[in-house]
C-alpha positions in Angstrom: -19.2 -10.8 -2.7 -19.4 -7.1 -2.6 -22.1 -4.6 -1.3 -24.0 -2.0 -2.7 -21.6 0.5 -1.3 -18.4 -1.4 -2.7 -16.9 -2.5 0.7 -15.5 -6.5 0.8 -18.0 -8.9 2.4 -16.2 -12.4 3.7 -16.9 -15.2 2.4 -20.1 -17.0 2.9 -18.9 -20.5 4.0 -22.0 -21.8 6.0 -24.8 -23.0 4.3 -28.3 -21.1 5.7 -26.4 -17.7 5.3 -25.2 -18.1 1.9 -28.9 -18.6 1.3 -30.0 -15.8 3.0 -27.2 -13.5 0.6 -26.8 -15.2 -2.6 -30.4 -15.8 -3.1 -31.0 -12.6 -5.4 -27.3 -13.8 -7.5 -27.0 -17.8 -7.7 -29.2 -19.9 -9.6 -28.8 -23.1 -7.1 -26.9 -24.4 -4.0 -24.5 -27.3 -4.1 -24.3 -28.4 -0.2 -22.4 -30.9 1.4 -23.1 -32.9 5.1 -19.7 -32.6 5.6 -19.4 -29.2 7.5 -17.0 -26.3 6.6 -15.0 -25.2 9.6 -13.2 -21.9 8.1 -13.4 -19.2 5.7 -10.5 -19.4 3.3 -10.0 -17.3 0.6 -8.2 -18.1 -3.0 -4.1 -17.1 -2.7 -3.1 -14.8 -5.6 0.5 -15.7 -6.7 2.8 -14.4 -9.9 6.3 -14.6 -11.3 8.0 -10.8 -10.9 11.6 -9.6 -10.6 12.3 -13.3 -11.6 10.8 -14.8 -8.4 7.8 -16.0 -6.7 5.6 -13.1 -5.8 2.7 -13.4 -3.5 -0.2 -10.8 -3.9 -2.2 -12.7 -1.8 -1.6 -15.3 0.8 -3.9 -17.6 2.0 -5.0 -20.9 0.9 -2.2 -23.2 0.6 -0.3 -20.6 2.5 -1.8 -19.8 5.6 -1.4 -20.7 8.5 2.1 -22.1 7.9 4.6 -20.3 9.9 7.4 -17.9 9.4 10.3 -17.5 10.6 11.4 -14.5 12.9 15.0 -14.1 13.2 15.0 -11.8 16.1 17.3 -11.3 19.2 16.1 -13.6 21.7 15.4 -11.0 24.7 11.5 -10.2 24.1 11.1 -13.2 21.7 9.6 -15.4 24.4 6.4 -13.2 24.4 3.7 -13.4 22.0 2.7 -10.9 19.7 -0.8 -10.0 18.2 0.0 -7.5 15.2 -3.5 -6.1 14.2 -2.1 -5.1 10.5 -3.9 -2.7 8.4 -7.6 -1.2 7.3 -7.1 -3.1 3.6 -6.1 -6.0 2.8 -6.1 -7.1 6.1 -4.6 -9.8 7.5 -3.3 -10.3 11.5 -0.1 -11.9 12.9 0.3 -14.0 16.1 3.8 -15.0 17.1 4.6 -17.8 19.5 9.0 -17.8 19.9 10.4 -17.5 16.6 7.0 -18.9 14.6 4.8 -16.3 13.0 1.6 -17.4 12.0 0.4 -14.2 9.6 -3.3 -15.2 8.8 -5.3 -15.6 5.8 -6.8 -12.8 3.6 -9.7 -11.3 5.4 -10.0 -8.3 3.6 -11.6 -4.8 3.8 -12.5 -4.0 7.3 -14.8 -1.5 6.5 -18.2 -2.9 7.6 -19.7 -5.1 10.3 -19.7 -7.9 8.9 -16.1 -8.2 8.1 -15.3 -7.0 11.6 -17.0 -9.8 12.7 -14.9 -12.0 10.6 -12.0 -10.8 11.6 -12.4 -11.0 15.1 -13.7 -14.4 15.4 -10.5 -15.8 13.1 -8.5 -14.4 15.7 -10.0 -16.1 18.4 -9.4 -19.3 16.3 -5.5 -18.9 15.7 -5.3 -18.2 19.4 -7.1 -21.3 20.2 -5.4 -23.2 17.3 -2.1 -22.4 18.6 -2.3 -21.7 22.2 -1.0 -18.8 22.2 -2.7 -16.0 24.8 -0.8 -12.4 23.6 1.4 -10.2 25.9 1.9 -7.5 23.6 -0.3 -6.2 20.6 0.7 -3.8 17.3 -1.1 -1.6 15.5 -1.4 1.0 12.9 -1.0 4.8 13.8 -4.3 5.4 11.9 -6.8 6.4 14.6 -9.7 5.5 12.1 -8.4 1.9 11.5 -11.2 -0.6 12.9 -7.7 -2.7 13.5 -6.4 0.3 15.6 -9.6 0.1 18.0 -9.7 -3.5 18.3 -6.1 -3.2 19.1 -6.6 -0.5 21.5 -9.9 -1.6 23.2 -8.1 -4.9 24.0 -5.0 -3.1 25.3 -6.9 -1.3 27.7 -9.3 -4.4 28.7 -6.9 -6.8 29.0 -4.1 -4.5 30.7 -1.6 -5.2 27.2 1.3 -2.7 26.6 0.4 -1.8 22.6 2.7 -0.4 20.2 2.0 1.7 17.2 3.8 1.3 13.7 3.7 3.8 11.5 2.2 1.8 8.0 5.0 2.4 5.3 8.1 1.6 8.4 5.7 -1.7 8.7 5.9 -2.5 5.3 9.7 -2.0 5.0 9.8 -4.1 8.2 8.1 -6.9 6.7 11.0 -7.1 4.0 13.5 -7.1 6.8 11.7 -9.5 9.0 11.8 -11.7 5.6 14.9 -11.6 5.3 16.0 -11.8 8.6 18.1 -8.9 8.4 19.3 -6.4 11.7 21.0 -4.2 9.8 19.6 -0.8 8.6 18.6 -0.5 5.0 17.4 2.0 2.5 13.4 1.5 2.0 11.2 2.5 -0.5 7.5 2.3 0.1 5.5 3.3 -2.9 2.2 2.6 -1.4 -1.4 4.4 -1.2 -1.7 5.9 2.0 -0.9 5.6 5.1 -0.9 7.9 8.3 2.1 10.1 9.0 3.6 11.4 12.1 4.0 15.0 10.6 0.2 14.9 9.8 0.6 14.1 6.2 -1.1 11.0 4.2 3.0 9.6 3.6 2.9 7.1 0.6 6.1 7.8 -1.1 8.8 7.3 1.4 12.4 6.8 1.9 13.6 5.4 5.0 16.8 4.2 6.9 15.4 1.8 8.8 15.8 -1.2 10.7 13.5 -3.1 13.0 14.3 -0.8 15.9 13.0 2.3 14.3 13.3 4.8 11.0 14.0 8.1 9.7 12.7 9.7 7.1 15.0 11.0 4.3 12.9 11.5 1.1 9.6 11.7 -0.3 7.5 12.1 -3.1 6.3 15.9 -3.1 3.1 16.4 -1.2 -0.1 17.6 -2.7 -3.7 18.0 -1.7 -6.0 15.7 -2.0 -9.2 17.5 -2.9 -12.3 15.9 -0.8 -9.6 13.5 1.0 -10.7 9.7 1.1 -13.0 10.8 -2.3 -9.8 11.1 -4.5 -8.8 7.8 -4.4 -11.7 6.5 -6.0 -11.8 9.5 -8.1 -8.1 10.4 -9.6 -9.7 13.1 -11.9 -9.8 15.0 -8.3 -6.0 15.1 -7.8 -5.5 15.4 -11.2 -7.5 18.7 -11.4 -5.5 19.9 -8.7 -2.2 19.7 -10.9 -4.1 21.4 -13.8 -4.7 24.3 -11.4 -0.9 24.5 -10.7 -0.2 24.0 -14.7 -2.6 26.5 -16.1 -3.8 28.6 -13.2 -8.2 29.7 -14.4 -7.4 28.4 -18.0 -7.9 24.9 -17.4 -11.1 24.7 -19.7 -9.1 26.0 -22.5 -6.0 24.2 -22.0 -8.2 20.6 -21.3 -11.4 20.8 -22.5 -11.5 16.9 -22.7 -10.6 16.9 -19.3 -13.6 19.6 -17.9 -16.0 18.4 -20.4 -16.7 15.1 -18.1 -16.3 16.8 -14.7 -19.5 17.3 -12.3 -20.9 20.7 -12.5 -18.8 23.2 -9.7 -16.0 21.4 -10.6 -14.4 24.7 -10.9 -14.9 25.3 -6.7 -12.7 22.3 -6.2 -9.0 23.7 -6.7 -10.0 26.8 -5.0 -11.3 24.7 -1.9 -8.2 23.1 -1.9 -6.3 25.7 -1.9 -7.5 26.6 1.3 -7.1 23.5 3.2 -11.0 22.7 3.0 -10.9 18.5 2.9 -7.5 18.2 1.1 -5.1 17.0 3.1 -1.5 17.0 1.8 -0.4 13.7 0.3 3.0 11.9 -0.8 1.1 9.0 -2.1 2.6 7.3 -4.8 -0.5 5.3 -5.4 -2.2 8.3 -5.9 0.2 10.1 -8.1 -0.6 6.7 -10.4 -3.6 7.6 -10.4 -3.1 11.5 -11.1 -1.5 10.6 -13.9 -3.6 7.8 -15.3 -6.4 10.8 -15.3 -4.1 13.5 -16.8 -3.3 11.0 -19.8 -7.1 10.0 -20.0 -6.8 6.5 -19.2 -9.2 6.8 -15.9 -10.8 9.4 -14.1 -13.1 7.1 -12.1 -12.2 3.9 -9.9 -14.1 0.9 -9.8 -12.1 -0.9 -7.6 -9.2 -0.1 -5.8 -6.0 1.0 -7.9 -7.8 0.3 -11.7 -6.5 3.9 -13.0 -3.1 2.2 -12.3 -3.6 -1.2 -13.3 -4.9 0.7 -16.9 -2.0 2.5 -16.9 0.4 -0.3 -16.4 -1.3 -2.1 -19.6 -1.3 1.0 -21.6 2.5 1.0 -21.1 3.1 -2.2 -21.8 1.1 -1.3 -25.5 4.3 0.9 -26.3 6.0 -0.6 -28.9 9.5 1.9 -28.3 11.7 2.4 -25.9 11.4 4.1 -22.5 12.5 8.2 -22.2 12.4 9.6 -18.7 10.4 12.8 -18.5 11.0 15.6 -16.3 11.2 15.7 -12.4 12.8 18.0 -9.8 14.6 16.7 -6.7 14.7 19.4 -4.3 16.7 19.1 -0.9 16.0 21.0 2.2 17.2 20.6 5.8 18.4 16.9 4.9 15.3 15.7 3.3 14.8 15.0 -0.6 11.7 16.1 -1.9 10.7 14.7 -5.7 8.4 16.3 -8.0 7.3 15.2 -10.8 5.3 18.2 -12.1 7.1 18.4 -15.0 6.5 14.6 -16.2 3.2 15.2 -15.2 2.4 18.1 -17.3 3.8 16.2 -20.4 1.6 13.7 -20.2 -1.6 16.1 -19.9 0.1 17.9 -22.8 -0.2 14.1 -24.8 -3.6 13.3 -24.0 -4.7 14.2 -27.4 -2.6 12.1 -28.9 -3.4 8.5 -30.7 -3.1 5.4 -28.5 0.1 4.8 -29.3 2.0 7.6 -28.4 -0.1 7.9 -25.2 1.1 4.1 -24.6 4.9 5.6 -25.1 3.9 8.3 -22.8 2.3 6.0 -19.8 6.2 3.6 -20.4 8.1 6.9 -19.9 5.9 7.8 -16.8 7.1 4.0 -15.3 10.9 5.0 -16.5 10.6 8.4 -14.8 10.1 6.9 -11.3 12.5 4.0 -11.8 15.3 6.5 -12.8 13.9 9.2 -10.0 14.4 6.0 -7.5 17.4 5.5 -8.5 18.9 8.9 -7.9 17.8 9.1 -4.9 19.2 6.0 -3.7 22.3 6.8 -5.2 22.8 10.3 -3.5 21.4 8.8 0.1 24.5 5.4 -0.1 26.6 8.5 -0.5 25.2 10.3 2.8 24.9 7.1 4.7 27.3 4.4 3.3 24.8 2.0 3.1 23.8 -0.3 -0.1 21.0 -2.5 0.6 17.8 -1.5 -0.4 14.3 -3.2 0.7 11.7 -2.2 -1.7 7.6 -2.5 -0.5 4.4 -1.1 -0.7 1.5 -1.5 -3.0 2.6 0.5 -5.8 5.3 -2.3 -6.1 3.0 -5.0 -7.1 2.9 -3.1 -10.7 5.5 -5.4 -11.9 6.5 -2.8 -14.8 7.7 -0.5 -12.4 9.0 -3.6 -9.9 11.2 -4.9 -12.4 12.2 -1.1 -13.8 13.4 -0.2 -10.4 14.8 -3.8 -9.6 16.9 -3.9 -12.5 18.6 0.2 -12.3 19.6 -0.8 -8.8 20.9 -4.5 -9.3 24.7 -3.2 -10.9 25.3 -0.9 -7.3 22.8 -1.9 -4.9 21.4 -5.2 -3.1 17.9 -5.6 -3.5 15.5 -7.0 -1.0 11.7 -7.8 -1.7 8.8 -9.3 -0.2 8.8 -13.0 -1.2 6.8 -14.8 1.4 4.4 -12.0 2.3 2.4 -9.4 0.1 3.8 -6.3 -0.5 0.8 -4.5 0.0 -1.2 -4.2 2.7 -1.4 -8.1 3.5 2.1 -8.2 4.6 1.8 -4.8 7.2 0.9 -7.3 10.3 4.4 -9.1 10.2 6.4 -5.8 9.7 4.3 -4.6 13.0 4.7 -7.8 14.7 8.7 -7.9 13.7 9.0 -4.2 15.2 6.9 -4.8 18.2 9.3 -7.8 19.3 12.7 -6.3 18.5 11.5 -3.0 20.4 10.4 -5.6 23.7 13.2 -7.1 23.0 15.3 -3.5 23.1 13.3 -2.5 26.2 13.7 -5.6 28.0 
């Protein structure tokens, strides 16, 4: 069920208030005597990369246990990983069991909230388990962040913070039980970075002890912040301003011609920092280009610009080109922009549906190969050749399988398979980090 202003409601599983908030949508009530003890939502499963893929996991999933293959200093305490704002899903440990919890969902209103914290309460009772440690998010903003920390500080719990896209790489290590470090790419929406920056296009060495950061997607504003996810024409304006300076009208009238009056005060905002924070989103530069090729300017739910564009592409009835991008380097990191594969598919917006389908399969191609290089150049700098891939953006299965299949001759690949890769896996990376840093510490 959703609400008026778009956030996820949980599911209504008790009788007298499914009455009180269907009654204006369903017809009639089927009821049972038998009494429903939990919420459960529907698990969301698909074949990609030539293996299961989980997009969601709960019923039939949850709560069976994973496996943490940790050192065993620190393993003895129990975790409570709060994971993330979307998506959301929790993770309680108990030794080297890790029982990651159904889908709850968005936590963006009470009533979710609510949800969320009384499931907790039931895993901890299910399981016996009373936590010594919690995780979290970096996001200040998160409502998982201030549960987390409010029960750190009432309970007297030592908390530690993950940052979002090191959790989801650590959800593919904790997977795979792997203590090595790895390569990671997390293509991903957003996520809070430690330099201040909305990170969402990240390369890491990383291992469950910690990461560095040695490339990115180039940053960009995001004109009216949180606003230009739902609304990709915003970002997507931005690039016109840095393609055709005050000509925009003339060079994309069938971009302008749509736009809300003032549209014009935007880039110029922007420009001066005014609620456009910089942004190596991935996700977003989807969506920048899904509205630059006039697929979507407007979300209706989270990620359809690139869920269009991923259909579009797989229209295209020849074979992938990769379009322009420039890979910049600069006191040891790798920046990646892809300005110039941008602008050529603004330039073939006019054109019929078919070469616009071509256009959206080169787009894919562009960041497979642009992947790839970077990957290539960073085994050279750091000798090492296994690669975790994770993130959101990565359950596009066109670009999945692109990128899957350019590193397969030279690299070993390593995906979520028993998590999501979006934001429903993030509490078992945090939970994974939190125990190997105890376990560091201790």
């Amino acid at each position: 069920m959703t609400s008026a202003n778009r956030s996820e409601e949980p599911i209504a599983y008790e009788d007298t208030d499914a009455r009180q908030r269907l009654i204006g949508i369903a017809d009639a009530f089927l009821v049972h005597n038998r009494r429903i003890e939990s919420r459960v939502d529907d698990s969301v499963v698909r074949i990609a990369a030539g293996a299961r893929q989980l997009l969601r996991r709960s019923r039939g999933f949850a709560p069976a246990p994973l496996r943490l293959t940790l050192p065993t200093s620190g393993s003895e305490l129990s975790v409570l990983a709060a994971g993330a704002e979307l998506k959301n899903t929790f993770c309680l440990t108990k030794g080297s069991l890790a029982f990651v919890s159904e889908h709850i969902g968005d936590l963006a209103n009470q009533a979710t909230l609510a949800s969320y914290v009384q499931i907790i309460r039931h895993y901890e009772a299910l399981f016996s388990v009373r936590p010594a440690l919690l995780a979290c998010d970096l996001h200040p903003d998160y409502l998982s962040t201030q549960y987390s920390e409010q029960r750190a500080k009432a309970q007297g719990l030592p908390l530690v913070r993950v940052q979002h896209h090191y959790a989801h790489i650590a959800s593919v290590l904790a997977e795979h039980g792997e203590r090595e470090p790895v390569l990671g790419v997390a293509f991903d929406g957003t996520g809070w970075g430690p330099d201040g920056t909305i990170w969402g296009g990240e390369f890491l060495l990383a291992d469950l002890h910690g990461f560095t950061r040695l490339a990115h997607i180039a940053c960009r504003p995001l004109p009216g912040g949180e606003r230009a996810a739902r609304e990709p024409w915003r970002q997507a304006l931005w690039v016109l301003q840095e393609l055709y300076g005050d000509g925009i009208a003339a060079a994309r009238p069938d971009f302008t011609a749509g736009l809300p009056l003032g549209w014009e005060l935007l880039p110029k905002a922007a420009a001066h920092g005014v609620n456009a924070p910089l942004s190596s989103s991935a996700g977003r530069l989807f969506d920048t280009a899904a509205a630059l090729l006039g697929v979507r300017t407007v979300n209706h739910y989270e990620g359809q610009a690139a869920v269009e564009l991923e259909q579009l592409a797989r229209c295209s009835v020849r074979a992938e080109r990769v379009l322009g991008y420039e890979m910049r380097r600069k006191d040891g990191m790798i920046d990646i922009d892809f300005l110039p594969a941008l602008q050529a598919l603004s330039e073939g917006a006019a054109q019929e549906k078919s070469a616009r389908a071509g256009l959206a399969l080169d787009f894919h191609a562009s960041l497979a190969a642009a992947a790839f290089e970077v990957l290539r150049e960073l085994r050279c700098t750091t000798g090492i050749s296994r690669v975790a891939l994770s993130g959101g953006v990565f359950q596009n299965r066109l670009l999945l399988e692109m990128v899957a299949a350019a590193l397969a001759p030279d690299f070993t690949v390593l995906l979520n398979r028993q998590v999501p890769p979006n934001d429903g896996g993030i509490s078992f990376g945090q939970a994974a980090v939190a125990l190997a840093r105890q376990g560091q510490n201790g």
